[in-house]
N, C-alpha and C positions, 0 to 999 in steps of 0.2 A: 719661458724655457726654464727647466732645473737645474738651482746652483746646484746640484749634490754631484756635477761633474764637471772634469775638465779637460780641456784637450791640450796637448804640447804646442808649445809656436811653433810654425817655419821657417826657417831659414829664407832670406830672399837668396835671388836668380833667377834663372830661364825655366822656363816650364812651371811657373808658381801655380796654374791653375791644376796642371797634372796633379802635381803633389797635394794642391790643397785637396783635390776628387781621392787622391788617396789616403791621406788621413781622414777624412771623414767617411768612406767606403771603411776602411779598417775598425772604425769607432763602432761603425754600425755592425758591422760584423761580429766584434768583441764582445756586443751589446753596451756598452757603453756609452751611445744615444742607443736609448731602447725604443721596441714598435710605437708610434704614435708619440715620440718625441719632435717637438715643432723643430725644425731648424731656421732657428731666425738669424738671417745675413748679418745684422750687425753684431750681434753677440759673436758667432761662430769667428767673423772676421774679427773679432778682439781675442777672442781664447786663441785662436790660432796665429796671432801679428799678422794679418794681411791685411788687403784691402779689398774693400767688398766685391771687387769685380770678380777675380778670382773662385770667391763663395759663390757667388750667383751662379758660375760658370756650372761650378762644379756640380751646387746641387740643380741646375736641368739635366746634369750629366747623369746624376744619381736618380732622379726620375724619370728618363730615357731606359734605365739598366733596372727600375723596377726598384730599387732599392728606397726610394720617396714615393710622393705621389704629392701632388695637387691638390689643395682644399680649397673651393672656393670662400673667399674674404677672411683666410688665415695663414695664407700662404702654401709650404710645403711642411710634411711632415714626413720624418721614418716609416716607412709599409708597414702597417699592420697586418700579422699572421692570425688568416682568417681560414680554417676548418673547410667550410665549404667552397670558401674561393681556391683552397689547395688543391682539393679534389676532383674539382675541374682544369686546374692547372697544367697539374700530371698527366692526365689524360692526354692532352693537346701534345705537351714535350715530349711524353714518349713517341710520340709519333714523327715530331721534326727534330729531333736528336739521331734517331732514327734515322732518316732521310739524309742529316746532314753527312753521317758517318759513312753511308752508302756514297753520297756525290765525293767526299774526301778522298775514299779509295781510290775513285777513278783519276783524279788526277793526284795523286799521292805521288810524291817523288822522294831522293834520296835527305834531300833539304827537310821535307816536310817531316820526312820519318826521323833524322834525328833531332828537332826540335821537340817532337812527342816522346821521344825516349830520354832525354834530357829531362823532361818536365816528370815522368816516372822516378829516374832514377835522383833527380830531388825531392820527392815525396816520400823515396824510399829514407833520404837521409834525415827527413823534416819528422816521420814516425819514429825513428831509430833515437832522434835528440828529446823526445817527448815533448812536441808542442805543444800550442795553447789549439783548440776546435778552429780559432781563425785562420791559421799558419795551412790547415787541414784545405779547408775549402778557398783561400786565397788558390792552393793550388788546383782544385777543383776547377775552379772558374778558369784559369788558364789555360787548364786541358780543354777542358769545351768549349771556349775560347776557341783555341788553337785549331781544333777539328772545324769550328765552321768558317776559318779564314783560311785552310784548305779550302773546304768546298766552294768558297769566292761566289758564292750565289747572294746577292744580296737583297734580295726578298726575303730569302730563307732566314737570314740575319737580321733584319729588321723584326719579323717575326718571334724570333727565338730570345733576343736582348732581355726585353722586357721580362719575359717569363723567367728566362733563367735566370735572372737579378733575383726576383721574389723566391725563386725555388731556394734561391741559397741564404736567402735571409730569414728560411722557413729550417733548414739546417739548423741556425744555429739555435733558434729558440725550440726548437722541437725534436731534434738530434741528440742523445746526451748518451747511448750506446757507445761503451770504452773501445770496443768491437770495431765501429763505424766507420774508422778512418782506414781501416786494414782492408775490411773486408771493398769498402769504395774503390780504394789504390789496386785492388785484385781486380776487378771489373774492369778499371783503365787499361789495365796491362791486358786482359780480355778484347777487348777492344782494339787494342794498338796491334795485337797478334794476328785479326782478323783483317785489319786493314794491312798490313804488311805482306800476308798473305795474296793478296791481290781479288779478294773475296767481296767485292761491294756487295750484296743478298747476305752473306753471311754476319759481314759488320753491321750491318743493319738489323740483324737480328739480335747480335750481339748489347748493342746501343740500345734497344727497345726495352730490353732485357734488363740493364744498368738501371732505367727511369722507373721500371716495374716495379721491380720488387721494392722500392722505397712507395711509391703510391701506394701500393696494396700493403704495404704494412704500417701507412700511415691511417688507409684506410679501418683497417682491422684495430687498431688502438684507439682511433675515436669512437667505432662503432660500441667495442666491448665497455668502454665508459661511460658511453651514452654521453658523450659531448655534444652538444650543440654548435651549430656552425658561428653563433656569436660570443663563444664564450673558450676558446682556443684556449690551451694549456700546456704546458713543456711537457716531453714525454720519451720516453725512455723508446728505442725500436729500431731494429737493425737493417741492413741491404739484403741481409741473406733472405735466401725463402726458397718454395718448391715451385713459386707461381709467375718463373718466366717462362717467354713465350717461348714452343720447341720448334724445332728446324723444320723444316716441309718433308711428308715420306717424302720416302723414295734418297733424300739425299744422305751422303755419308756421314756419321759424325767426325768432328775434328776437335782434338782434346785440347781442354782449354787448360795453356801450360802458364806457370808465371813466366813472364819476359826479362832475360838476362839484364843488370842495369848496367850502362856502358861505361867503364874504367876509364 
């Protein structure tokens, strides 16, 4: 492991293993353990004052959410953001993000909606204070989060963890569009307007549509460089596009408005 970083201690108390999955979630995110970084349990348990148990916890936690992985006879390391394995990634998520925001709706209640409008209109305040890209997708992950623990399917959740841990650790190395966190927070709030509406087909379309236009325009930036699926590289490219999917004839459209954030 490289000394050229280091992590804060934690504090002891209750939940030490929570906190430790969340300093080292944050690191990874920061990029501050970058992809392909070992995390070796006694090191991390000294940079951080704990005790190894807590590390161990944390990082199955971290590779259960996709954010590690498993090396045979080296232990765990940091995900490494791989070109082709994104490619396929997307593909999949847009389809159970999808899904999930469809099941959400149906049982969507008053509770549910303002936990989602809360998580909005702190993202609105987390863009307004100029964060760091982590501050961005920490809240990312707890909107879609939050949507698939509505839809309390937990297949659909077991399924989707993994993936959207890697999706968001592909954010941050591959995301650098100043754009990005605006135009993302628009989509949630797309999203949250579709499911409040009582519109499960709609929200579903909606959410398809979110996962889209970041695949296809990740697709589009590797193709025009001629990247190679093993040789992944940081890269500039937005949410926006013309290439989401459209509503079914025949139905109305419904104008996608920004969502008032609640006082």
């Amino acid at each position: 492991m490289s000394d050229s970083w280091v992590l804060e201690s934690i504090a002891s108390g209750e939940l030490l293993t929570d906190r430790t999955y969340e300093a080292l979630k944050a690191a990874i995110l920061r990029n501050q353990l970058a992809p392909g970084t070992a995390l070796s349990v006694p090191e991390l348990a000294r940079q951080l004052n704990v005790s190894r148990t807590p590390v161990r916890e944390a990082v199955q936690r971290l590779i259960y959410e996709g954010l590690a992985d498993h090396v045979s006879r080296r232990g765990a390391e940091v995900s490494k953001v791989d070109i082709a394995d994104l490619r396929e990634l997307y593909v999949v998520r847009e389809s159970l993000e999808g899904l999930a925001a469809r099941l959400a709706t149906e049982r969507l209640d008053e509770n549910g909606l303002a936990t989602l409008r809360e998580i909005l209109a702190e993202h609105e305040r987390v863009l307004a204070g100029g964060a760091d890209n982590a501050a961005h997708i920490e809240l990312d992950i707890r909107f879609h989060r939050t949507v698939r623990e509505i839809a309390a399917n937990t297949h659909l959740t077991a399924a989707l963890e993994p993936i959207a841990g890697r999706s968001h650790l592909a954010l941050h190395s591959l995301w650098r569009s100043k754009d990005a966190p605006r135009l993302a927070l628009d989509e949630h709030i797309h999203i949250v307007d579709a499911m409040a509406a009582g519109d499960p087909e709609f929200a579903e379309t909606v959410a398809r549509r979110h996962i889209s236009r970041l695949r296809v325009r990740l697709s589009q930036a590797t193709t025009r460089d001629g990247m190679s699926g093993d040789a992944p590289r940081r890269r500039d490219f937005s949410l926006a596009g013309d290439d989401a999917p459209r509503r079914p004839e025949g139905r109305a459209d419904r104008p996608e408005r920004p969502l008032e954030s609640p006082h």
